[in-house]
C-alpha positions as CSV (number, residue, x, y, z in Angstrom):
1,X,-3.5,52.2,-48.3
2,X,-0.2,51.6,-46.8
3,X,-0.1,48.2,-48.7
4,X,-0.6,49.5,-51.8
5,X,2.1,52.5,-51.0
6,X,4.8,50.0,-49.9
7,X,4.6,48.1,-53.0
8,X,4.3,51.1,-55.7
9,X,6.7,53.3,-53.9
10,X,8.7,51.0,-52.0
11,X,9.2,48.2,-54.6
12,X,8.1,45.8,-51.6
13,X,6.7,42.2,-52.2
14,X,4.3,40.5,-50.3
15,X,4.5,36.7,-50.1
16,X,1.2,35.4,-49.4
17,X,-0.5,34.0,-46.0
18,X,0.9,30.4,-45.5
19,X,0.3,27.6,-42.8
20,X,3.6,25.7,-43.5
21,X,5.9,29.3,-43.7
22,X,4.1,32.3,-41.8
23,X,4.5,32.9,-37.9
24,X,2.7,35.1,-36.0
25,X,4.3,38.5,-37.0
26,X,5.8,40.0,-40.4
27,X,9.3,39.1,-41.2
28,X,11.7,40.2,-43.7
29,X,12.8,38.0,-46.4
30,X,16.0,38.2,-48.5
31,X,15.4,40.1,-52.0
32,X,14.5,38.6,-55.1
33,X,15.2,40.2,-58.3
34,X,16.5,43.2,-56.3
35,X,13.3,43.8,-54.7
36,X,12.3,43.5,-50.9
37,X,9.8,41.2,-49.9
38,X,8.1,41.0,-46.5
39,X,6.2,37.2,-45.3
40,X,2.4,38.2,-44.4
41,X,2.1,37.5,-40.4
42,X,-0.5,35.4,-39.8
43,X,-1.5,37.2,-36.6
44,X,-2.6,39.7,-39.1
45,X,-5.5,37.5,-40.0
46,X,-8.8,38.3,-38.8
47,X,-10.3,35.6,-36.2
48,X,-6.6,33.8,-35.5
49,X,-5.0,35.2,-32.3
50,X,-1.6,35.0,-30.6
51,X,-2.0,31.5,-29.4
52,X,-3.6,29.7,-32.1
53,X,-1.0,30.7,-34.4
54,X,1.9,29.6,-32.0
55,X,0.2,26.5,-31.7
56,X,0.6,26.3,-35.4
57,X,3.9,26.8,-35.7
58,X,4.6,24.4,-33.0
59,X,3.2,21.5,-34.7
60,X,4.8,22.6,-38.1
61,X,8.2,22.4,-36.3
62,X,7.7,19.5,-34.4
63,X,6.6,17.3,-37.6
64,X,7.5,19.3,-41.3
65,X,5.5,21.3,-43.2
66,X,1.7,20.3,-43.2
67,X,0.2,18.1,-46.2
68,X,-3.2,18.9,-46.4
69,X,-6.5,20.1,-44.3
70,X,-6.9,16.8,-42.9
71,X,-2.9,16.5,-42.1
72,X,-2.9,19.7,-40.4
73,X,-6.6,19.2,-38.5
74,X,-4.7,15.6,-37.2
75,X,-1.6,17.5,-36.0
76,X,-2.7,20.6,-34.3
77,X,-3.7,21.7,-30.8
78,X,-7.6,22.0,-31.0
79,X,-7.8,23.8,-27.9
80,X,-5.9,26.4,-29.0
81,X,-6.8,26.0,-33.1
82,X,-10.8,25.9,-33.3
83,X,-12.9,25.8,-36.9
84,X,-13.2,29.7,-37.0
85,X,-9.3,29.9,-36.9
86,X,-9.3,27.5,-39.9
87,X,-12.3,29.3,-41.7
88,X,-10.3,32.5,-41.5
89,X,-6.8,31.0,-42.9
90,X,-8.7,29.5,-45.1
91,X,-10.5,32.6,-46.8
92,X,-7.2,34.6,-46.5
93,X,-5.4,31.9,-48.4
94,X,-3.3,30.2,-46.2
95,X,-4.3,26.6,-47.6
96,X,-3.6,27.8,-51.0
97,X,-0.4,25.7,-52.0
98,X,-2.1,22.9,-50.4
99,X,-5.6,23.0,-52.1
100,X,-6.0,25.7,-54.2
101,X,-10.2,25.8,-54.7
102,X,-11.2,27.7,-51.3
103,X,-14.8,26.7,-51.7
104,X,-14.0,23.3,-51.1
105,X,-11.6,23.4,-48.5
106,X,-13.7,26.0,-46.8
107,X,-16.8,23.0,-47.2
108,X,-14.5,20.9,-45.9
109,X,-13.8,22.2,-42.4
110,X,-15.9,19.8,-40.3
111,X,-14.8,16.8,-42.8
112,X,-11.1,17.4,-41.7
113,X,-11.8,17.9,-37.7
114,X,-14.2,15.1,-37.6
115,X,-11.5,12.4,-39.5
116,X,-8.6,14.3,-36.8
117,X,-11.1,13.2,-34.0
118,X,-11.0,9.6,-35.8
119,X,-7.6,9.1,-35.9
120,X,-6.6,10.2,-32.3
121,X,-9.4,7.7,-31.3
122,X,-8.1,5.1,-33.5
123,X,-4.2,5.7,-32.0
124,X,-5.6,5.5,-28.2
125,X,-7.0,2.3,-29.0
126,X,-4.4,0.6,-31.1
127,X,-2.1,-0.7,-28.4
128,X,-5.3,-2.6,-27.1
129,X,-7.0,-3.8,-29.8
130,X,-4.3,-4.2,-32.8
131,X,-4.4,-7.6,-34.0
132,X,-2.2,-7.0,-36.9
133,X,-4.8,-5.6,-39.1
134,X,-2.9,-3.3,-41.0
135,X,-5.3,-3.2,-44.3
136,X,-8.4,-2.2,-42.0
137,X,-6.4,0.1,-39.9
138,X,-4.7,1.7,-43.6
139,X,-8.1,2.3,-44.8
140,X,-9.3,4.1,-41.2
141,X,-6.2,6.6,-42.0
142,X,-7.0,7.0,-45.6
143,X,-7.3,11.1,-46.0
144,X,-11.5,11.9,-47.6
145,X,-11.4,13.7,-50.5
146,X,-12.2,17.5,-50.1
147,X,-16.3,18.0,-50.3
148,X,-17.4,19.0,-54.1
149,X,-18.8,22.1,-54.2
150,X,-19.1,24.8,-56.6
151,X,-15.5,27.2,-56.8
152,X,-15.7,30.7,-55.9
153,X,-15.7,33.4,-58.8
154,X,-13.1,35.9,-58.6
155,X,-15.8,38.4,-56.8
156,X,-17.0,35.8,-54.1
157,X,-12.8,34.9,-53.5
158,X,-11.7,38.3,-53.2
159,X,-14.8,39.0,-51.1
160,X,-14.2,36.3,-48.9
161,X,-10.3,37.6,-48.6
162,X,-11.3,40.9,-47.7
163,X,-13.2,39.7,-44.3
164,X,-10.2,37.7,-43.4
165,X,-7.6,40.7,-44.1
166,X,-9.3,44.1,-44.9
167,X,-8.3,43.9,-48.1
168,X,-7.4,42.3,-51.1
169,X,-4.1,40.6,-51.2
170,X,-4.1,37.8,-54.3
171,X,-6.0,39.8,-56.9
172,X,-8.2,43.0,-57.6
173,X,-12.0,42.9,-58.5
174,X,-11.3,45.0,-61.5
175,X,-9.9,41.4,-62.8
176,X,-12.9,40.0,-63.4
177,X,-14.2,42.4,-66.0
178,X,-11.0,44.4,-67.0
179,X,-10.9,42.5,-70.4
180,X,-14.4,43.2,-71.6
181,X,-14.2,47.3,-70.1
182,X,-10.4,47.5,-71.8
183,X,-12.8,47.5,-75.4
184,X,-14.8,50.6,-74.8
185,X,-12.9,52.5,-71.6
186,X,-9.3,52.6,-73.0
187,X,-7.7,55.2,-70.6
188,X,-6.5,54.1,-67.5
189,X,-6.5,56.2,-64.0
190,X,-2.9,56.6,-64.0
191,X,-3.0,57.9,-67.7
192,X,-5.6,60.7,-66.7
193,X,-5.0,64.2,-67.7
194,X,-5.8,67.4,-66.4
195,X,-8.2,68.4,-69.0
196,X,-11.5,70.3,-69.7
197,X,-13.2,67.3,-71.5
198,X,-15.0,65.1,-70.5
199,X,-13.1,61.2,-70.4
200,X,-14.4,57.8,-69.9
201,X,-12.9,55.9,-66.8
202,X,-13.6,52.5,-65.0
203,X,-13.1,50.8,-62.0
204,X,-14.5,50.0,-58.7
205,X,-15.7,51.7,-55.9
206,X,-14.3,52.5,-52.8
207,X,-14.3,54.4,-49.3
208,X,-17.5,55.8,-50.1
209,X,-19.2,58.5,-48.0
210,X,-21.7,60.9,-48.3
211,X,-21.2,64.3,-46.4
212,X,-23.5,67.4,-47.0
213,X,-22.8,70.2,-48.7
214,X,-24.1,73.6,-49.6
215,X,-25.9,72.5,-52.6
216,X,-27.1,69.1,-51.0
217,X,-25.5,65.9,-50.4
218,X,-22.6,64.5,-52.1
219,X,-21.0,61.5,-52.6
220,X,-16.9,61.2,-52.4
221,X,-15.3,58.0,-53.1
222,X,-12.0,56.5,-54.5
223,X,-12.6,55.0,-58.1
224,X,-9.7,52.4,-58.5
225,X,-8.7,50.3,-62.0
226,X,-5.9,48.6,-60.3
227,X,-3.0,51.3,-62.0
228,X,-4.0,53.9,-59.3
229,X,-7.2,55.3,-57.6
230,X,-8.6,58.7,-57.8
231,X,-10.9,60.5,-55.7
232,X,-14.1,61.0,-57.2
233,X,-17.3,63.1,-56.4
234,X,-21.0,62.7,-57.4
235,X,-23.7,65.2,-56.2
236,X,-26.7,64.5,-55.0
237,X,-29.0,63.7,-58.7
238,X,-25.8,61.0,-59.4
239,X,-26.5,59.9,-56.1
240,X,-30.2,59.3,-56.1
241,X,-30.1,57.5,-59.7
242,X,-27.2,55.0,-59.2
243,X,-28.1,54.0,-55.2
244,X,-27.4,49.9,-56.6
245,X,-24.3,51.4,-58.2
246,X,-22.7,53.9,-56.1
247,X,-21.6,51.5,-53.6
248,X,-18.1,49.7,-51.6
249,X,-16.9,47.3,-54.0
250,X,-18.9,47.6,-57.1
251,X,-18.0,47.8,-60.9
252,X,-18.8,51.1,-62.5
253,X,-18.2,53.0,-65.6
254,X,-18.1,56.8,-65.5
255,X,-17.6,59.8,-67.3
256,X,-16.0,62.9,-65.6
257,X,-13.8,65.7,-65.9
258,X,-10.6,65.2,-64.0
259,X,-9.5,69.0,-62.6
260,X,-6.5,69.3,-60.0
261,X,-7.1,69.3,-56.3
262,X,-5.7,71.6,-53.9
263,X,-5.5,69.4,-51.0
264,X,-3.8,66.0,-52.2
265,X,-1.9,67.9,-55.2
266,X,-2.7,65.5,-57.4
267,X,-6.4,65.0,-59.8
268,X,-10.0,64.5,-58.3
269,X,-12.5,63.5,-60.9
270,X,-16.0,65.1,-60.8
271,X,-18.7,62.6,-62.2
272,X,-21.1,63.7,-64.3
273,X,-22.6,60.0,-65.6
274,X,-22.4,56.4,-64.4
275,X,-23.2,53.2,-66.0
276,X,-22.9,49.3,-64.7
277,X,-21.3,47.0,-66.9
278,X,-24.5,46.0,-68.4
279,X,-25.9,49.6,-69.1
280,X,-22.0,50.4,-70.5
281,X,-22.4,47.3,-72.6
282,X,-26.1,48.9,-74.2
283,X,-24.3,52.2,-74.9
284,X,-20.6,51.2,-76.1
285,X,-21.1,48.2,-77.8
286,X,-22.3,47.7,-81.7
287,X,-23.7,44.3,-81.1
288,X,-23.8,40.8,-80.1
289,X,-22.7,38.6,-82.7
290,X,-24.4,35.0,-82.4
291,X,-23.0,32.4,-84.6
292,X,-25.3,29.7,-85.2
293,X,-24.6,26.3,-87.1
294,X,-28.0,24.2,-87.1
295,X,-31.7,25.1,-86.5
296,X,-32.6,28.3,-84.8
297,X,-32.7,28.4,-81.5
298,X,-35.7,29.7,-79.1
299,X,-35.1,33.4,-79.2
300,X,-38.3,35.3,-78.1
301,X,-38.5,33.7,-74.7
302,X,-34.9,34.7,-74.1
303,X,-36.1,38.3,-75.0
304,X,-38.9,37.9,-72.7
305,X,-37.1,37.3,-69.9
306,X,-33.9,39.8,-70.5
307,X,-36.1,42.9,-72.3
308,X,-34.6,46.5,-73.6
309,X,-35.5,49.3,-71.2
310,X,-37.7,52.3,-71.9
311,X,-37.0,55.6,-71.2
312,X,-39.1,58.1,-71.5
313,X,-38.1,61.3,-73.3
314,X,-39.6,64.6,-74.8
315,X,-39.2,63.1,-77.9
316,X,-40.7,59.4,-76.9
317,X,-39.9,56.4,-76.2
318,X,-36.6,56.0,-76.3
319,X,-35.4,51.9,-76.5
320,X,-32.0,50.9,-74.8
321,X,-30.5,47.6,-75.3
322,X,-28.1,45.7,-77.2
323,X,-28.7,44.7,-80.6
324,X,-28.3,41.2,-82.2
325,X,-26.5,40.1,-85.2
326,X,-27.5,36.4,-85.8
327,X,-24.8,34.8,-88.0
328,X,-26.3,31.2,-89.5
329,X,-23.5,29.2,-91.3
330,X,-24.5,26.3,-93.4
331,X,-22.4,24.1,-95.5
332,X,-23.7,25.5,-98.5
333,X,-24.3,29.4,-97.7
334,X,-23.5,31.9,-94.4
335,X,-25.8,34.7,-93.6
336,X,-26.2,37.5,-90.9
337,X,-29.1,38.8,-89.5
338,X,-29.8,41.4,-87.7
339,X,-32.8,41.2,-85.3
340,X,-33.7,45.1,-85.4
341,X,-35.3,47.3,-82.7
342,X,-37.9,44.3,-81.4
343,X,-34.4,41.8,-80.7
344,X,-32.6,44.2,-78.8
345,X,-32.4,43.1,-75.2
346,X,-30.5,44.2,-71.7
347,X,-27.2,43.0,-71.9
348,X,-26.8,41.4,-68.1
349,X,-24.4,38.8,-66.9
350,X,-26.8,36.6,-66.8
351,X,-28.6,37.1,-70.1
352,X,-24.9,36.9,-72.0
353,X,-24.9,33.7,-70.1
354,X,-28.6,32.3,-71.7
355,X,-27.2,33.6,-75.1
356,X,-24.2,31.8,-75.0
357,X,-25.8,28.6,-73.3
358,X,-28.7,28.7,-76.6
359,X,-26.1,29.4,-78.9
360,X,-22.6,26.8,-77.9
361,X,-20.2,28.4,-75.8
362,X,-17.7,31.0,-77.0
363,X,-20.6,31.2,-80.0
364,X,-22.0,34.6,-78.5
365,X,-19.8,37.4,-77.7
366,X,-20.2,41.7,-77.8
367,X,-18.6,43.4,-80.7
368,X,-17.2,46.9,-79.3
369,X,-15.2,48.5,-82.2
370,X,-15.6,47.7,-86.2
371,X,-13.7,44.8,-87.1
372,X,-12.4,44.2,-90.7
373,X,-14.0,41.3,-92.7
């Protein structure tokens, strides 16, 4: 994309959307650290418009930089700057140096308008009805606190950026996961080879579409780790087994053989297994280590509710989960366990989370490689 060009090739930076420095267009800023950087218009912001951004500036002008939600709800035009306007600043990170949890200020939206509507009613009124009551009329002005709710993950913030700008601007949603998939998938896109074996890659889907083809349908997508994306393909078996996974904006692990391409010049990988994170976590890691330091905790239901799969094969049933070490440490001894076949279980988000939840947090954790006692 041409963002992603300008800042790779270009040595461009991109200061974020702001309500108290953006105007309506791009502008040029002066170069820091010799590189160029470029102030995100905020006309460029899904849902805002010409005028509600002028209307913006305007009041910004007129008064100083904004405060807060409620500071900047108090000062601006409504008829020009309605809720949807603020919802979209909002999720593309405008409010950001103001109040940095989005959730909340996003919950907050009708908080802030309603207390503006207040205050204008309260400063129509004051000429007639002041009486010199300065600690009720203080406590009328009194800015709410921004409504509690829970703050966005990584996923749901960069999700929520996207539908303001198209894209992501303030992080990547290989982030979230690029520590964990780092311990099994060591090569990165941009340190892919030309070369006739197979190699393990990660990252997160993108652009997909499915043309078809002379030997059936097949999938083309760009496969990006945040170093560079790749074009990959799938044909149409990959297709039909991974439908959850082979999909915009979701985290995969695959393994391919990277071969040049005579169109773009550069690599395009052909994909010849995929994995999510949990099925990558059954097949690359060695265990999960559970350190325990009183009475044991209530492990069969947890099994119950996050089993191993079974596949089917020529040769049986074959099981595939992760396997658990349990580690008990006692003042006067320390043992490990090892659950065996019957304790392994599917390695989801959510079951890591009812591991770690039964077992103290930071207590349960995957063991990738062999680590040295």
């Amino acid at each position: 994309m041409l963002l992603t060009d300008a800042v790779k090739n270009f040595g461009i930076r991109f200061e974020p959307p702001s309500v108290n420095r953006g105007v309506y267009r791009f502008e040029p800023l002066p170069g820091q650290e010799g590189r160029r950087a470029v102030r995100y218009g905020l006309g460029a912001i899904k849902g805002t418009g010409q005028g509600a951004i002028e209307a913006i500036v305007a009041a910004r002008e007129a008064d100083g930089p904004f405060t807060s939600l409620f500071d900047f709800c108090r000062r601006i035009d409504k008829s020009r700057v309605n809720k949807r306007v603020v919802e979209a600043l909002i999720k593309a990170g405008a409010f950001d140096e103001l109040h940095p949890d989005r959730a909340a200020t996003l919950a907050s939206i009708g908080l802030a308008f309603d207390w503006a509507e207040t205050q204008a009613a309260n400063a129509l009124q004051g000429g007639l009805f002041d009486f010199g009551g300065e600690d009720d009329h203080g406590s009328l002005s009194q800015e709410p606190a921004l409504v509690a709710v829970e703050p966005w993950g990584v996923r749901e913030r960069l999700a929520q950026e996207k539908t303001a700008l198209g894209f992501y601007l303030s992080g990547h949603l290989f982030d979230e996961d690029e520590a964990e998939v780092r311990m099994f998938c060591k090569r990165r896109i941009a340190d892919l080879i030309d070369s006739r074996d197979p190699q393990l890659l990660a990252g997160i889907v993108g652009d997909l579409r499915i043309i078809n083809g002379q030997r059936g349908r097949v999938g083309i997508f760009k496969l990006d780790d945040k170093s560079e994306p790749i074009e990959a393909v799938a044909n149409e078996e990959l297709l039909d087994a991974n439908k959850e996974l082979l999909r915009d904006d979701e985290l995969i692990i695959v393994q391919g053989k990277a071969q040049p391409d005579r169109f773009s010049g550069g690599l395009r990988l052909n994909v010849q297994q995929v994995w999510s994170l949990a099925a990558a976590r059954a097949r690359f890691g060695r265990y999960l280590s559970v350190a325990l330091h009183g009475t044991a905790p209530a492990v069969a239901g947890l099994l119950r509710e996050h089993p191993a799969r079974v596949e089917q094969t020529d040769e049986g049933d074959l099981v595939q989960g992760l396997a658990v070490r349990v580690r008990v440490e006692r003042p006067q001894a320390v043992g490990e366990v090892e659950l065996g076949e019957r304790g392994r279980f599917w390695p989801t988000n959510e079951a890591l989370a009812a591991w770690k939840a039964l077992a103290g947090e930071g207590q349960a954790r995957i063991v990738y490689e062999v680590e040295s006692r």
